[in-house]
C-alpha positions as CSV (number, residue, x, y, z in Angstrom):
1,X,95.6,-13.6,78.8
2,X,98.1,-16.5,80.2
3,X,100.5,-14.6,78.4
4,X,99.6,-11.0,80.5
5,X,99.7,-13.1,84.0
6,X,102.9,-14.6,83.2
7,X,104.3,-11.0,82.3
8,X,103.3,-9.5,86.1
9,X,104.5,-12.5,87.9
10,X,107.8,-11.7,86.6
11,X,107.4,-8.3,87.0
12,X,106.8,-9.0,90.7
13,X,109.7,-11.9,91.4
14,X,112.5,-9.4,89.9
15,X,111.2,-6.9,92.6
16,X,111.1,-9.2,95.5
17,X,114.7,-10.5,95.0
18,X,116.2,-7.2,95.4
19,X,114.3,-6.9,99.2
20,X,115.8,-10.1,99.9
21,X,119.3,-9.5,98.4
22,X,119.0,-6.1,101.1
23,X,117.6,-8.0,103.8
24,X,120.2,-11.0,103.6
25,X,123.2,-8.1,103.4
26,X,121.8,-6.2,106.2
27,X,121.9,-9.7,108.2
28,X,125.4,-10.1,107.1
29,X,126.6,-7.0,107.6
30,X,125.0,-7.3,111.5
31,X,126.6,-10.5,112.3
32,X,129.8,-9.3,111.2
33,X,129.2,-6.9,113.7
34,X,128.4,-9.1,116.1
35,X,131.8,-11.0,115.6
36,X,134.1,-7.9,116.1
37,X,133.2,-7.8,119.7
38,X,132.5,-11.7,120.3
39,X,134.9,-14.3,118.9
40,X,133.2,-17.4,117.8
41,X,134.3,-19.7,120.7
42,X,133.1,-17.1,123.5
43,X,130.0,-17.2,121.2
44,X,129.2,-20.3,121.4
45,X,130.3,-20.9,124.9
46,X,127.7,-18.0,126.1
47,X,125.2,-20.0,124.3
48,X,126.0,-23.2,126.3
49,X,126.6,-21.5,129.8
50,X,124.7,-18.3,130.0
51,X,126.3,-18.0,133.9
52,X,129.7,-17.5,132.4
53,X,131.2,-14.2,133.8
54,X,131.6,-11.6,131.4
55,X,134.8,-10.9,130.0
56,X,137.4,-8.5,130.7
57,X,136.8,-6.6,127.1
58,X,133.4,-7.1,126.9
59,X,131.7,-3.7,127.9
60,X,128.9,-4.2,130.7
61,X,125.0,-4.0,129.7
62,X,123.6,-1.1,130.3
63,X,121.3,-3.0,132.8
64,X,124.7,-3.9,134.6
65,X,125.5,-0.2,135.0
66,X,122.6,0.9,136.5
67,X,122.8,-2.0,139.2
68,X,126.4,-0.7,140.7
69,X,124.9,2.8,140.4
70,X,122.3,1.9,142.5
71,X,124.3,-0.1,145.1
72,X,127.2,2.9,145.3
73,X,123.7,5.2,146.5
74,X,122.7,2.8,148.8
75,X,126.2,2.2,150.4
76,X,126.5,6.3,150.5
77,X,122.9,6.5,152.2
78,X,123.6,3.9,154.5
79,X,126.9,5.1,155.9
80,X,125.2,8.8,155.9
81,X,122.5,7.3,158.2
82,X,124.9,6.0,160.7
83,X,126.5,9.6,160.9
84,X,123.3,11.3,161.5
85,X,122.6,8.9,164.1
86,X,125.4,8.6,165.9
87,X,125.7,12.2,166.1
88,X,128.5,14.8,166.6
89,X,130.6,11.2,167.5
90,X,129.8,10.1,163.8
91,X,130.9,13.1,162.5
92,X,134.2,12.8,164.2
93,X,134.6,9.1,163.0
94,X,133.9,10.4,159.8
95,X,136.8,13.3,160.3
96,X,139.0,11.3,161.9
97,X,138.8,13.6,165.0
98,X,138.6,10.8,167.4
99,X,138.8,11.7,171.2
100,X,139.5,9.5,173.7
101,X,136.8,8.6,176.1
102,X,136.4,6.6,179.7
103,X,133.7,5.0,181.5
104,X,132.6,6.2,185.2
105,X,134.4,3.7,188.0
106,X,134.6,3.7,191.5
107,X,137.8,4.2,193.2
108,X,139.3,5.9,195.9
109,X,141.4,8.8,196.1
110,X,143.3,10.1,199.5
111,X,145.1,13.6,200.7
112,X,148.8,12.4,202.1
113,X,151.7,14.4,202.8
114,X,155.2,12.1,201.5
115,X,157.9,12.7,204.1
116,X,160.7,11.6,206.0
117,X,160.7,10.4,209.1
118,X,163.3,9.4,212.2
119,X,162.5,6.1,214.1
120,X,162.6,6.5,217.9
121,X,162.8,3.6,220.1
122,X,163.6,2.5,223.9
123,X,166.5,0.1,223.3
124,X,169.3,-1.4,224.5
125,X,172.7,-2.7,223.1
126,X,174.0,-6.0,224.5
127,X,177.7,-5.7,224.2
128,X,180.0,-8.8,224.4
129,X,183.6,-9.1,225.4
130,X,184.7,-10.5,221.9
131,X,184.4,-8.7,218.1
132,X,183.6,-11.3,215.4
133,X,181.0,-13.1,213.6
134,X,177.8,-13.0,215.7
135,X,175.4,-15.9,215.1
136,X,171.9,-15.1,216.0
137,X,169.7,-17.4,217.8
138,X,166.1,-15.7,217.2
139,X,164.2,-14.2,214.4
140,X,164.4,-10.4,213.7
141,X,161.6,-9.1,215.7
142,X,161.2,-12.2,217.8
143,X,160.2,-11.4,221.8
144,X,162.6,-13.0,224.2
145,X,162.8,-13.3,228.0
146,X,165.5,-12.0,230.5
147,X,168.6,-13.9,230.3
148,X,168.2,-15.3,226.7
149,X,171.1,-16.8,224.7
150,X,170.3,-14.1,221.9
151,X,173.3,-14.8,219.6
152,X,176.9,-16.9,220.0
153,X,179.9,-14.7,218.9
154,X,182.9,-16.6,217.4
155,X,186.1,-14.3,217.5
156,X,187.3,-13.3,214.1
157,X,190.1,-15.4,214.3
158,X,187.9,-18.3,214.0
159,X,186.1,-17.4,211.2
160,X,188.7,-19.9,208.8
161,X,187.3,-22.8,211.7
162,X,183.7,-21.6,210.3
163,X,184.4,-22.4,206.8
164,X,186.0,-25.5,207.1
165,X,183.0,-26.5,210.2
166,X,180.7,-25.5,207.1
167,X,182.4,-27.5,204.6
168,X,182.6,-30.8,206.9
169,X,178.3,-30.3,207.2
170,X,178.3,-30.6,204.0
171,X,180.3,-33.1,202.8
172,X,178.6,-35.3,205.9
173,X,175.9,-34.6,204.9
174,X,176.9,-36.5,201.5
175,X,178.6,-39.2,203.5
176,X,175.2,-40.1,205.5
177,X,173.7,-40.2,201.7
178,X,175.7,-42.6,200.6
179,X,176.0,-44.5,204.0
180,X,172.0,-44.9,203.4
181,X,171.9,-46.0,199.2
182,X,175.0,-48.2,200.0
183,X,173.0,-50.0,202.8
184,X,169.8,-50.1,200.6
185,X,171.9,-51.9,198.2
186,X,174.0,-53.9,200.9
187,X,170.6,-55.3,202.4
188,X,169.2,-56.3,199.2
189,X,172.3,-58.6,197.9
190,X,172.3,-59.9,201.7
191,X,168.5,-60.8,201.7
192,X,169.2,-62.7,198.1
193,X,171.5,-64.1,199.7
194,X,169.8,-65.5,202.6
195,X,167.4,-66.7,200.4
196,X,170.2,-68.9,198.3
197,X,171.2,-70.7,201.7
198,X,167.7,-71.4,202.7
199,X,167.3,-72.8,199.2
200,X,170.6,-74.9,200.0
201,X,169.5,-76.1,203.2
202,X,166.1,-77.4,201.5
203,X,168.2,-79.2,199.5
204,X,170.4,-80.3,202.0
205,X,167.7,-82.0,204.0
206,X,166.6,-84.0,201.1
207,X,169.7,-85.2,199.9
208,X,170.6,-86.4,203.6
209,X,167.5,-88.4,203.3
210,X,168.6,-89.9,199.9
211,X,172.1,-90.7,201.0
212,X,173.9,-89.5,198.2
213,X,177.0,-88.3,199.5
214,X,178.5,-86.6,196.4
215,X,175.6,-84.2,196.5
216,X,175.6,-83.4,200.1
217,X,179.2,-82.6,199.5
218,X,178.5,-80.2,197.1
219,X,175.1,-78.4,198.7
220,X,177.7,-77.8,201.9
221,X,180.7,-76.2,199.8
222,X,177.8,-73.9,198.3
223,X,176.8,-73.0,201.8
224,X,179.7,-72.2,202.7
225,X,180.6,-69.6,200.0
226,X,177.1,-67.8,200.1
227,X,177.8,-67.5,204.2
228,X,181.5,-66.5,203.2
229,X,180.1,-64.1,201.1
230,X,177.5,-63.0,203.2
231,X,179.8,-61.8,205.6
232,X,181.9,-59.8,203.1
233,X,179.0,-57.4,202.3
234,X,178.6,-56.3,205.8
235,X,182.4,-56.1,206.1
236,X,182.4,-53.7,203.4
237,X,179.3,-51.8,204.9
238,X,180.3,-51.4,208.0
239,X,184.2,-50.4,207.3
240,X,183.8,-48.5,203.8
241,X,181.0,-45.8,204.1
242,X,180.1,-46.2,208.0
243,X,184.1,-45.6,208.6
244,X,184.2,-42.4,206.4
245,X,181.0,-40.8,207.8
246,X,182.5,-41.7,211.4
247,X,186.1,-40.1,210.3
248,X,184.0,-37.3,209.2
249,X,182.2,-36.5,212.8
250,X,185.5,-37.2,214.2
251,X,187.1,-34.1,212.4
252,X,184.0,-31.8,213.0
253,X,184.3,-32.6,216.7
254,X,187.9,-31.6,216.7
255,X,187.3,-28.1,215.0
256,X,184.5,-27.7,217.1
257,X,186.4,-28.5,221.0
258,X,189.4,-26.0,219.1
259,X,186.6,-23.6,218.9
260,X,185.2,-23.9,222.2
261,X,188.1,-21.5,223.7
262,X,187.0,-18.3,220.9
263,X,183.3,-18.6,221.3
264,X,181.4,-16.1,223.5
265,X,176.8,-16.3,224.3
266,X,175.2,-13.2,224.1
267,X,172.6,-13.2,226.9
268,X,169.7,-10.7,226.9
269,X,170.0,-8.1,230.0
270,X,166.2,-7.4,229.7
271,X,163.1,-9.1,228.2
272,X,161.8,-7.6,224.6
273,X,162.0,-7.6,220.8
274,X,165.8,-8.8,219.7
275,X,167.1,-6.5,217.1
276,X,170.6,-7.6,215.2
277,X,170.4,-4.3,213.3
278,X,172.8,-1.8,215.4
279,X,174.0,1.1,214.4
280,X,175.4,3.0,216.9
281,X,172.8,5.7,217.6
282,X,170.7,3.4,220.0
283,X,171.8,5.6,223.5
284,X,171.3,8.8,221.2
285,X,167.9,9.4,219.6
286,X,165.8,8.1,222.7
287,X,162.5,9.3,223.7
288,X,163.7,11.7,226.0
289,X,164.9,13.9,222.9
290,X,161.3,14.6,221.4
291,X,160.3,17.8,223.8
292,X,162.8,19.5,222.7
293,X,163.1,18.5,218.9
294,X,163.5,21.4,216.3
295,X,163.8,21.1,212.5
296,X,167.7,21.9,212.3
297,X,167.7,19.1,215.0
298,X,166.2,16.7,212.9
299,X,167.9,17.6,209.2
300,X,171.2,17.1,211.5
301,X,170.2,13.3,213.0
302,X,168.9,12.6,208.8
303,X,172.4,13.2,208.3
304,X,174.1,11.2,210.9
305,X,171.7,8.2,210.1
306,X,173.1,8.0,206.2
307,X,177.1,8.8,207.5
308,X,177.0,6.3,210.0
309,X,177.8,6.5,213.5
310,X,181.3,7.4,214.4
311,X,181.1,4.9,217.4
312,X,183.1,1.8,217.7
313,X,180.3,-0.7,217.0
314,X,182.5,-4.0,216.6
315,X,181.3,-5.9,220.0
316,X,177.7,-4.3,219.4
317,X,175.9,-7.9,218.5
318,X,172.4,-7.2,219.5
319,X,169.7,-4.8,220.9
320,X,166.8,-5.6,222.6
321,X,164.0,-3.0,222.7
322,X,162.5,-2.5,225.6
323,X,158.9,-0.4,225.2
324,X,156.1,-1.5,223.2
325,X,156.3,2.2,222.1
326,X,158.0,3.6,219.1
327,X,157.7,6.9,217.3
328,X,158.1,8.8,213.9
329,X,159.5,12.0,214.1
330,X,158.8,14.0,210.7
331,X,159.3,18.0,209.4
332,X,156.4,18.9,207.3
333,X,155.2,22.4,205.7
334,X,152.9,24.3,208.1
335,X,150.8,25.0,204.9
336,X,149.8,21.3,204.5
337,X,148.6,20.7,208.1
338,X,146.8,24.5,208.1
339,X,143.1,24.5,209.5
340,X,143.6,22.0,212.1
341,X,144.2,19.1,209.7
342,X,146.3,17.5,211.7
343,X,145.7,17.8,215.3
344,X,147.4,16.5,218.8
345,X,145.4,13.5,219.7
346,X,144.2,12.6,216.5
347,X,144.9,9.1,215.1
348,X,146.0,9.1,211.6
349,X,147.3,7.0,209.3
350,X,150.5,6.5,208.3
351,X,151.5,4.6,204.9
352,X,155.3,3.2,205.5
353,X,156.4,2.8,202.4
354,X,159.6,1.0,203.1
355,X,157.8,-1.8,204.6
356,X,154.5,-1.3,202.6
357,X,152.1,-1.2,205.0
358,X,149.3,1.1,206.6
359,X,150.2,1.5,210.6
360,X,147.5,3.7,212.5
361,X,149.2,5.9,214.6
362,X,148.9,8.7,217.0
363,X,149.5,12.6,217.1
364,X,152.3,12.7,219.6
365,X,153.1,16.7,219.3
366,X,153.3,19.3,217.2
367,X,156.0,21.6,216.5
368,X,155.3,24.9,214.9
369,X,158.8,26.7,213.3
370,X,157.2,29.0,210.5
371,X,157.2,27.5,207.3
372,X,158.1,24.3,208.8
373,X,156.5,22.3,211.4
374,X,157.9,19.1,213.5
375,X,155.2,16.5,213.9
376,X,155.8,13.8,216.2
377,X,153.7,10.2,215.6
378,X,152.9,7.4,218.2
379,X,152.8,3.7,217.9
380,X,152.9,0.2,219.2
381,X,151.8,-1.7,216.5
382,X,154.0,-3.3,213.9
383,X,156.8,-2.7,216.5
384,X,158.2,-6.1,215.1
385,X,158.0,-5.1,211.5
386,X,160.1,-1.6,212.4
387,X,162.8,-3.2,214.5
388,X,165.1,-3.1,211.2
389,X,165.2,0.5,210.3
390,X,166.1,4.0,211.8
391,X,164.7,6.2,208.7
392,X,161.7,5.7,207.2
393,X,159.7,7.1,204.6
394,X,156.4,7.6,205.0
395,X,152.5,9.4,203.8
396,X,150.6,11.1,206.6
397,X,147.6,10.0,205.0
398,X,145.3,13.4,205.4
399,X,141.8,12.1,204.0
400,X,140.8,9.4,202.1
401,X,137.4,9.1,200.1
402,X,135.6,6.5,198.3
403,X,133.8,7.7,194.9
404,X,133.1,7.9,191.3
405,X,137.1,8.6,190.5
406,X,138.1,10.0,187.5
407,X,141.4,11.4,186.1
408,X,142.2,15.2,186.5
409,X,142.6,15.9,182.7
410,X,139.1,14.8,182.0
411,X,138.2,18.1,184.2
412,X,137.8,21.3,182.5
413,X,137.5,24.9,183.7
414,X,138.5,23.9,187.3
415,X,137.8,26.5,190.3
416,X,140.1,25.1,193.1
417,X,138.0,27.7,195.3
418,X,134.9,26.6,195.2
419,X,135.6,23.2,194.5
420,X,133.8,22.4,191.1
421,X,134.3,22.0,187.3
422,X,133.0,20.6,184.3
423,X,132.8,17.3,182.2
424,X,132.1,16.1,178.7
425,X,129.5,13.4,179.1
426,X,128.5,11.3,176.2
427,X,124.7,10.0,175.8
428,X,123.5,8.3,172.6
429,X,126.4,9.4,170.9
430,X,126.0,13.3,171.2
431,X,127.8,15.5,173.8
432,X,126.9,16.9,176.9
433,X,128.3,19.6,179.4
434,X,127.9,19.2,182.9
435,X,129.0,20.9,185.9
436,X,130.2,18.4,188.8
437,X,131.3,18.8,192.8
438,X,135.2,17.7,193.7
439,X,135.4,15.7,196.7
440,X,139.0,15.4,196.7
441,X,141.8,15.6,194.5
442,X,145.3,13.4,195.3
443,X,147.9,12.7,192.9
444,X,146.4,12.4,189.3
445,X,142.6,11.8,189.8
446,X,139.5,13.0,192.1
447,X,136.4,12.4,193.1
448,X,133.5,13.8,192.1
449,X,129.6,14.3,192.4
450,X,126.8,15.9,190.7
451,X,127.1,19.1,191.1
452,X,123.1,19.5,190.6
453,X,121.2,16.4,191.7
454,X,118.7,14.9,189.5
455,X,119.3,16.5,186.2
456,X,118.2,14.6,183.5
457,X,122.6,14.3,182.2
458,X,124.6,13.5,185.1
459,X,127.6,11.6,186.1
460,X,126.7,8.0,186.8
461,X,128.6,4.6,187.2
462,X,129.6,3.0,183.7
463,X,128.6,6.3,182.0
464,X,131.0,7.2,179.0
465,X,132.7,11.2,179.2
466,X,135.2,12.4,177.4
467,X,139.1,12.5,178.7
């Protein structure tokens, strides 16, 4: 019986090894596996930092995978979300069709005509007896009485006299300079000074009271030089710099008596605005000329005005204007002053470009030739701004108005007739046409309105449309 048992226990152990023989060769064969992919270091440095990033050959889980597929779908759904809501603008961001867009600002936008105009004036030349360099003695513009010294004429001859009179300022100028440092520094050596003798004569007084003869001696020599010495510094003061600043007056007051002879006032023959701008044309284009102005008139003064007079100007040293009143004479096309636009009477203003500023002025007359018309303009204000110039050029401001102003290329499918056109309007990102009123149009932009009142889209301030 023990003989049977013992029989199919071995029966049993020699099957079992073979299971295990497969099991530990299947194990084997799995771990060497394992090691083509994983080297033993990157092993065992997983097991001890399972954070480590994964490395460059290993391949990604396919947990991993599904993780970026997922986030690629979300980025995709998120940017196709922005699209939809931003609109047809999303789709063009998307394109890359991009237009450009504005917002909706106030501004103001005026009608003017840009022309050239003649300046008329009342004035009269003061003429002198000598040619030369005239010196003026008022401002450009300034008002001055009858009998006024308005400039000092020095014959041309003198004009070396000038330059060395010039020279002399300056260079006494220079001298006075010094003359002051030099007696800053004089006064400060002679106030130490001073205060060395007093120190002496301190001294002096005691050693007279102690009798000692050897040292008064000495405190009096020392006395002595200080004083001595005193008395050179204000020697050299008063004969170094004060003599050269003295020589230097001395010379200007010769030029100046040699000079007396060739000099020549101007005196004003009338009270009014001093001009030192003359040109000639001053007993020419008068007011009296302006009834019976005519365009081939006008072209032919333009003309004279950038030749030059032909005149002999030379002892022409100053004008003085004599009426408050100036005018603007001006050809313009009959087209642009059509409809009464411009009117006799009227004020207007008048945008002087060479002396940029805005001068109200009147309609003086009108002048119709055709195509052309002459339009005469009014004024007394700013007289002392326009003493200086005979042609100016100016914009007969027709209209202005103040608005919602916006540039003519954001306009589309314009009718000058009537007035109106369309914009692009943008509102939560989508587009919207709607029709608008033109106030005015001047240079590149207008001004415009709803052109139907309190629809839901319309043009407001700060509102975003299209250019």
């Amino acid at each position: 019986m023990d003989r049977k048992n013992n029989r199919e226990n071995n029966n049993k152990r020699d099957k079992i090894i073979p299971i295990r023989d497969n099991q530990r060769r299947e194990k084997h064969e799995r771990q060497e596996r394992r090691e083509k992919h994983v080297q033993p270091h990157d092993y065992d440095e997983r097991l001890h930092n399972p954070n480590r990033e994964t490395p460059n050959n290993e391949k990604p889980s396919k947990k991993k995978k599904g993780i970026n597929r997922g986030a690629a779908t979300l980025g995709v759904l998120i940017i196709l979300a922005i699209i939809f809501l931003l609109g047809p603008m999303g789709i063009r961001l998307a394109t890359g069709n991009v237009q450009n867009t504005d917002i909706f600002r106030n501004g103001v936008v005026e009608e003017s005509i840009s022309t050239e105009a003649v300046v008329i004036r009342s004035e009269e030349v003061q003429r002198g007896e000598m040619t030369g360099i005239a010196i003026p003695t008022y401002r450009e513009g300034e008002r001055v009485p009858r009998g006024a010294n308005v400039a000092t004429v020095i014959d041309a001859g003198s004009s070396s006299l000038v330059d060395q009179i010039r020279s002399l300022n300056v260079r006494i100028s220079q001298a006075r300079d010094n003359v002051l440092n030099n007696s800053d520094f004089v006064n400060e050596e002679i106030r130490r000074i001073d205060e060395e003798i007093e120190s002496n004569i301190n001294d002096f007084s005691n050693i007279h009271r102690s009798a000692d003869l050897t040292k008064y001696l000495e405190i009096h020599r020392n006395i002595e030089i200080l004083m001595d010495q005193r008395q050179d510094l204000q020697d050299s003061d008063d004969n170094v710099s004060s003599s050269y600043l003295r020589q230097l007056e001395a010379q200007k007051a010769e030029l100046e008596s040699a000079m007396s002879n060739r000099v020549e006032n101007i005196t004003s023959s009338q009270s009014g605005l001093v001009s030192y701008v003359v040109d000639g044309f001053e007993a020419i284009y008068t007011p009296s000329i302006l009834e019976t102005m005519t365009t081939l008139r006008l072209s032919e003064i333009k003309s004279e005005i950038r030749s030059g007079s032909s005149n002999n100007i030379d002892n022409y040293h100053a004008k003085i204007i004599t009426d408050i009143n100036y005018f603007l004479v001006s050809s313009v096309s009959s087209e642009d002053i059509r409809n009464d636009r411009v009117q006799v009477g009227s004020m207007v203003n008048i945008r002087i470009n060479d002396k940029n500023m805005i001068v109200n002025m009147e309609v003086y007359n009108i002048r119709n030739e055709g195509d052309t018309a002459i339009v005469v303009f009014r004024a007394e204000r700013a007289l002392e701004e326009m003493t200086d110039i005979r042609l100016a050029n100016i914009d007969i401001i027709i209209r202005q108005v103040r608005g919602i102003r916006v540039p003519i290329r954001a306009l589309s499918n314009v009718n000058y007739r009537e007035m109106n056109a369309r914009m692009t309007l943008v509102r939560s990102g989508y587009e919207h046409h709607v029709g608008v009123r033109i106030l005015i149009i001047g240079g590149n932009y207008a001004i415009v309105e709803n052109l139907r009142p309190g629809e839901e889209i319309s043009i407001e301030l700060n509102g975003l449309y299209i250019l």
